[in-house]
N, C-alpha and C positions, 0 to 999 in steps of 0.2 A: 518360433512364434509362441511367446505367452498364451497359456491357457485361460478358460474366463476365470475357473476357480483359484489360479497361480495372478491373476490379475486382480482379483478381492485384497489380496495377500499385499501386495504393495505400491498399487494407485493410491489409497488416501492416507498411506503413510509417506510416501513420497512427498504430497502435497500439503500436507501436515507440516516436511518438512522443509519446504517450501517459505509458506507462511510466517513462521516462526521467526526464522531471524532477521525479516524486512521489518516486522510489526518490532520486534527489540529497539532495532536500530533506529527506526522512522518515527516512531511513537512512545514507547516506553523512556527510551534515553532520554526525550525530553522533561519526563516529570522525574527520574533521579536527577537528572543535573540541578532541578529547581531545588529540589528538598535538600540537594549537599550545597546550596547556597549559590549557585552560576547566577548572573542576571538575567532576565528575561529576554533584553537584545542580543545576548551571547547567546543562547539558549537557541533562538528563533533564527540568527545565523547559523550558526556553525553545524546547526541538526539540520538545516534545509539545504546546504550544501551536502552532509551524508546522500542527497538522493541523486548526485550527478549521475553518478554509477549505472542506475537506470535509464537516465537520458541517453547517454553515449553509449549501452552497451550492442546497439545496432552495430555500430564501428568495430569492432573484434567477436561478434557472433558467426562470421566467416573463419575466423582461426580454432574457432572450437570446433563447427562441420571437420576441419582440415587435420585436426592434430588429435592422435588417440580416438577413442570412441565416446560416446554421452556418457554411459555409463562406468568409465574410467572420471571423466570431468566430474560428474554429479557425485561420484565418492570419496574423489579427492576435495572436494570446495567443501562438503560435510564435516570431514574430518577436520579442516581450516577454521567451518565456522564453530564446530566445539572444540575447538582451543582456542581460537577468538574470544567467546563468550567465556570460559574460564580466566584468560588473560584480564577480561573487562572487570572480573572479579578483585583480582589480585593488586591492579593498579588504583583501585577505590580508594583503601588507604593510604594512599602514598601523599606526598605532599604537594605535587606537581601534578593532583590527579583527571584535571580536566584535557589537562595539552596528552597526558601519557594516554587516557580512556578515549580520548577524540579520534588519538592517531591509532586505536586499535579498531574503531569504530570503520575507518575509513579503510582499514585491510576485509571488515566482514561484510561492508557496504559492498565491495568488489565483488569479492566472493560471495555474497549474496546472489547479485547481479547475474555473475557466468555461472551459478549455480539454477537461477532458474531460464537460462536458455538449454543448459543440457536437459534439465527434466522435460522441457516440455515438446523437446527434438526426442528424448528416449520415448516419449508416449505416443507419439507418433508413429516410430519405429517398434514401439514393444506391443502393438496392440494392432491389432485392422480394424478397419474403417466402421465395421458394426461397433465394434466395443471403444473404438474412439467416441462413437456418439451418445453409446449408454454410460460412460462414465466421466460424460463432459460436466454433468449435476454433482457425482458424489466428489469429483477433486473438487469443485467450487465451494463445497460445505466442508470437506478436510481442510481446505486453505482458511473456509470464517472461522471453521472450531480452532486452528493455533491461533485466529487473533483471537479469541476468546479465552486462549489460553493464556499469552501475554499478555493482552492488558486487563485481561478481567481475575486469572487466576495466581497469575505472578504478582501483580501488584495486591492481591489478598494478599498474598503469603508474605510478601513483607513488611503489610502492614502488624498482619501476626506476631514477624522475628520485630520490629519495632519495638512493639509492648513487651515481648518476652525478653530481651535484650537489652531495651532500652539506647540502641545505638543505630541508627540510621544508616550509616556508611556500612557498616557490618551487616546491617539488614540485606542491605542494597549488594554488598559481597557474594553473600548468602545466596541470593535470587539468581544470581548470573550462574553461581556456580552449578546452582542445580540446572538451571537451562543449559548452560554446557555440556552437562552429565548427558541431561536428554538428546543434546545431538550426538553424540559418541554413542548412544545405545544406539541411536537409529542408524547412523555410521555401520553400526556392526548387525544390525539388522539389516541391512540394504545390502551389506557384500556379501551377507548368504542367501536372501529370498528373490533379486533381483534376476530377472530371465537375463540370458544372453544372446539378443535376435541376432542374425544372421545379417540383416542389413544393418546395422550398428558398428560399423566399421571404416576404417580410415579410406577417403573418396579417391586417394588416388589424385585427386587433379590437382595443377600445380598451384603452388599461392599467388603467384602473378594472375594466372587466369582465373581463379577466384576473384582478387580483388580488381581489378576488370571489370567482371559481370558483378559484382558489388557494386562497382562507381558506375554504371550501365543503369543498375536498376535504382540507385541512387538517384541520377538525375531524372529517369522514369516517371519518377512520384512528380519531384516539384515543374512537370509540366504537364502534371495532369488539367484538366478544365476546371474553372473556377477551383484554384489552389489558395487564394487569394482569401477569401471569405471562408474556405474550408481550412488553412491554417488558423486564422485570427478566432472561428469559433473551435478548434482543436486545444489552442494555448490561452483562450481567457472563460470557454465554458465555466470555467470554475474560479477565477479569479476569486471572489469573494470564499470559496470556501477553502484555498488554497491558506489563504489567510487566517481562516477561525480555524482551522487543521492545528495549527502552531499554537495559537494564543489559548483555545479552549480549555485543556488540560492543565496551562499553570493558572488560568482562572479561578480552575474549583481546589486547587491546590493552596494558593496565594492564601496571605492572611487579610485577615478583614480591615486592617489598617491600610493596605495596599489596593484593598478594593476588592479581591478578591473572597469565596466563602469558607474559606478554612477547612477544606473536608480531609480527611484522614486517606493517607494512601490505600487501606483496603475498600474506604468508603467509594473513590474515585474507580476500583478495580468494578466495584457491583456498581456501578452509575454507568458509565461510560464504557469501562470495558468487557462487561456482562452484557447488560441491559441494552445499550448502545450498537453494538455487535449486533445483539437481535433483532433488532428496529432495524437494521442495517440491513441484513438478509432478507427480512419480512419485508422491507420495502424495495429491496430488488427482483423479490419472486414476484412482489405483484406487479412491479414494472413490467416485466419480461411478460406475463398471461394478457395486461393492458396491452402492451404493441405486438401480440400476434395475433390479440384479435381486431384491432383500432387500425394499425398500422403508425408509423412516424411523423405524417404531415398530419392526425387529426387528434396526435396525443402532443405534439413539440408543447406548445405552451401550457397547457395543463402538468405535463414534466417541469419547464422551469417555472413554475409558481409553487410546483412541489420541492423543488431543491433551493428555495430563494427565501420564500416565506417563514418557512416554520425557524430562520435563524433568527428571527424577531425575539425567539423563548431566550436568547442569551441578553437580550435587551432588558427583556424583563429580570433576569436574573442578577444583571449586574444594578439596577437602577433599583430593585426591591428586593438585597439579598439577602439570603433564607440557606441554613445548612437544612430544613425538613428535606432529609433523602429521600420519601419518596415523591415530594415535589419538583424537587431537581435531578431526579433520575426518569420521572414522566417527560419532562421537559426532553432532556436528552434525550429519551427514548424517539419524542416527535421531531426531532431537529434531524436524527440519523435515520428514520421511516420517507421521512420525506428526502433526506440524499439521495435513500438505497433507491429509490422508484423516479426520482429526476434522472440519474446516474446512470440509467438505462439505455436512455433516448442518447445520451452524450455514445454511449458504449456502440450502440446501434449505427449511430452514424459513421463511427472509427470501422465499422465492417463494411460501411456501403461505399467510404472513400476509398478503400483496400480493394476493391471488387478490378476483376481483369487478371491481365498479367504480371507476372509477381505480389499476388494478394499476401503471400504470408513475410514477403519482405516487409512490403507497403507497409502491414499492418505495425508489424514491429519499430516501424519509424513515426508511426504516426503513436504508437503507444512513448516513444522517447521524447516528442514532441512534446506531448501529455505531460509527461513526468518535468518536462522543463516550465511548461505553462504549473506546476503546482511548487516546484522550487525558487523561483525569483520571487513570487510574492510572498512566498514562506520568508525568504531573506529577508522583507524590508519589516516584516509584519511586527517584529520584536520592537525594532526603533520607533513603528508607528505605534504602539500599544503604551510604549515609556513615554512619548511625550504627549497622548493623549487619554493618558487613562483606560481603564476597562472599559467603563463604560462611553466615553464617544467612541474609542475606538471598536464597540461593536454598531451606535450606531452608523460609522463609518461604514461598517460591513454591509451593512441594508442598502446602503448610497452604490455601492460596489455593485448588487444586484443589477443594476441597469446595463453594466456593461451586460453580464450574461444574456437580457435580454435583445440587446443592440445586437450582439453575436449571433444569437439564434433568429435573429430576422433575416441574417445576409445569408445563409447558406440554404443551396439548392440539392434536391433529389426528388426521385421519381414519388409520388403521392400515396401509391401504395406499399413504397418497400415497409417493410417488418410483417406484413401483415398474412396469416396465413391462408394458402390459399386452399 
């Protein structure tokens, strides 16, 4: 068993590196592919299929229990995803570099994937029950500081090689390569500071009877009570923001003949991926202090008027556009304060559907569920954005809000959960 001081050592580096290459793949890809010239409906496809990975990795999180140990998996997908991310570098220049980068994307999306079910199987197993629950805050803040690092600190830095270079694809080279470098150090930082628990070992039971009690606890879930109303607000809570996730970032990128504000990639790194991160965090801590003192049924709608509302600030910004950064960085800041603290109540309730036996499958299916409800409208979001502009297509996005609220009207739980007692 890990020590707490040998536990300092590599919880938020873990979780660091964690973060890191979901926010590459899911988020960043999207604004190089913009800046090397992809269309917007390519763009908004082909990046929101990267997240299948997530949806489905319920379905093969029993072969990672079954084969090797987590911390064998967690070091090998590392190693994968800084050669990935090197790879992503190398194929920039090429001439076929979208289909060659796409398909390297879709090896790191995997390995992303089965990379964060071994970590969060090894923190279970490398830690006990006290220090699982003192160190549930600092990995949630090691996982916001690498998106902070991707999209707020990577996207500086090649706004930087930009002007110094004057070559965008070499920029964009540039950036990958050094986040590859970064997993490779932590690669070789993880295969010497990492503990080696004792229960961290291969289960012994056969993979028939695993996937058994898979498809056992598989069907479990969808006949739970009111599964009905608890899928449809699982897969459209966020419909509308499933949507602005995709389109927001080539917004502020796009040029102003297109509609968009023309911001320079380091300017979009301190708008969105600084600043935005922030408001992101700050409005998840204050979620979480709201429903343990309120509880869930007397905060639900005050959350979704917090996650629904403030997307109005992309209405304004498309309808009266302005590059003053720190206008559209306030802006942003409100649009992602008010996710982090909507975001909450949604999160809250994926724990109360999970509750019973098999909670930490459950939960894992109902987070794949999520990831499915936030990539099908990713998909269509590009086509809807081309054929109606930026600006209807966000106030499309407002109109979208109604579903969130329809959703949040069908589902039931007890009146006090979240709430402490």
């Amino acid at each position: 068993m890990a020590r707490p001081r040998t536990s300092w050592a590599w919880v938020p580096t873990l979780y660091f590196a964690e973060g890191l290459p979901y926010v590459l793949v899911v988020t960043v890809s999207s604004i190089m592919f913009k800046q090397l010239g992809v269309s917007v409906g390519d763009i908004a496809l082909y990046t929101s299929m990267l997240t299948l990975p997530w949806v489905i990795k319920p379905f093969w999180s029993p072969f990672v229990d079954l084969v090797k140990t987590k911390r064998w998996w967690l070091l090998l997908t590392q190693l994968i995803l800084g050669a990935g991310l090197a790879g992503v570098a190398l194929t920039i220049n090429t001439t076929n570099f979208f289909r060659w980068t796409l398909a390297i994307m879709w090896l790191l999306a995997f390995s992303s994937a089965t990379h964060d079910i071994s970590i969060d199987g090894f923190y279970m197993l490398g830690l006990d029950e006290g220090e699982q629950s003192m160190f549930v805050g600092i990995r949630n803040t090691a996982y916001r500081i690498a998106m902070i690092a991707g999209q707020g600190g990577l996207l500086i830095l090649v706004g930087f090689f930009e002007k110094t270079f004057g070559r965008t694809a070499f920029a964009w080279s540039l950036g990958f390569l050094i986040a590859g470098g970064l997993m490779i150090l932590l690669w070789l930082y993880h295969s010497y500071i990492l503990p080696r628990p004792v229960a961290d070992c291969n289960t012994g039971v056969s993979g028939q009877n695993i996937m058994k009690e898979f498809g056992l606890t598989f069907l479990s879930y969808f006949r739970k009570p009111d599964i009905i109303p608890a899928l449809l607000f699982i897969l459209l809570f966020r419909f509308p923001e499933a949507q602005i996730t995709k389109i927001a970032p080539l917004f502020l990128i796009d040029d102003a003949a297109s509609g968009g504000l023309a911001l320079t990639t380091g300017q979009i790194g301190f708008a969105q991926g600084t600043l935005g991160v922030i408001g992101l965090l700050t409005g998840g801590i204050l979620g979480g202090i709201t429903l343990s003192r309120f509880g869930l049924k007397k905060c639900i709608w005050y959350m979704v008027a917090a996650i629904s509302v403030p997307d109005l600030v992309y209405v304004y910004l498309s309808w009266f556009p302005t590059q003053d950064l720190p206008l559209v960085s306030s802006c942003i800041f409100i649009e992602q304060l008010g996710y982090g603290f909507g975001f909450t109540a949604y999160t809250l309730f994926l724990m109360y559907f999970a509750r019973g036996d098999h909670q930490t499958s459950h939960y894992a299916i109902s987070t794949g569920i999520m990831a499915l409800g936030m990539m099908l409208p990713g998909m269509i979001s590009g086509w809807l954005q081309e054929h109606m502009g930026y600006r209807w297509f966000f106030v499309w996005i407002i109109a979208c809000c109604t579903v969130t609220c329809i959703v949040s009207a069908l589902i039931k739980y007890e009146p006090d959960f979240g709430k402490k007692q």
